[in-house]
N, C-alpha and C positions, 0 to 999 in steps of 0.2 A: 509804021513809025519811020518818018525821015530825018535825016541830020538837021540839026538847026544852028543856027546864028545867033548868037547870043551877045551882050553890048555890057564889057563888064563896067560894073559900077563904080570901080576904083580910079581906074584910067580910062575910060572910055573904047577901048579897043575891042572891033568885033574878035568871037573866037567862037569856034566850032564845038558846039556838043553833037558828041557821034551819037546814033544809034544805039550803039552798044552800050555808052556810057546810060544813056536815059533808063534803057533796061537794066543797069545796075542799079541807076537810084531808085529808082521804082522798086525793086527787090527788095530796096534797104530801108523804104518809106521816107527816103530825101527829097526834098524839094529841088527843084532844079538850081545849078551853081547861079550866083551872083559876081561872080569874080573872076578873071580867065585865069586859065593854067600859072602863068608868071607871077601875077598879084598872090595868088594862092600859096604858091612857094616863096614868096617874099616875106610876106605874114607867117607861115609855120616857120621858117627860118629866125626871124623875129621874136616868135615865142620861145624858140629852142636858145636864143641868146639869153634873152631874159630871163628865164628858167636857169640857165645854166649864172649868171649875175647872183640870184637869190641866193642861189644853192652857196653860192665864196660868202655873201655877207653872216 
């Protein structure tokens, strides 16, 4: 298994899934990422605000 190049769907920017990672998802029966590293933590970020909005109302 080789590193690959992956084209996230959010922004379009290529981003590297390693090897290593592939053999994690694999482990964990994920499909491979859709979204690069940055978009990834923009969105849990995002949920963590919004969660945390509900939580005051």
């Amino acid at each position: 298994m080789a590193d690959l190049t992956l084209i996230c769907q959010n922004c379009g920017n290529e981003f590297l899934w390693s090897e290593g990672e592939q053999e994690f998802y694999t482990q964990k029966g994920l499909s491979q990422p859709k979204f690069c590293p940055i978009c990834r933590a923009r969105k849990k970020a995002e949920e963590r605000q919004w969660a945390s909005y509900r939580k005051k109302s």
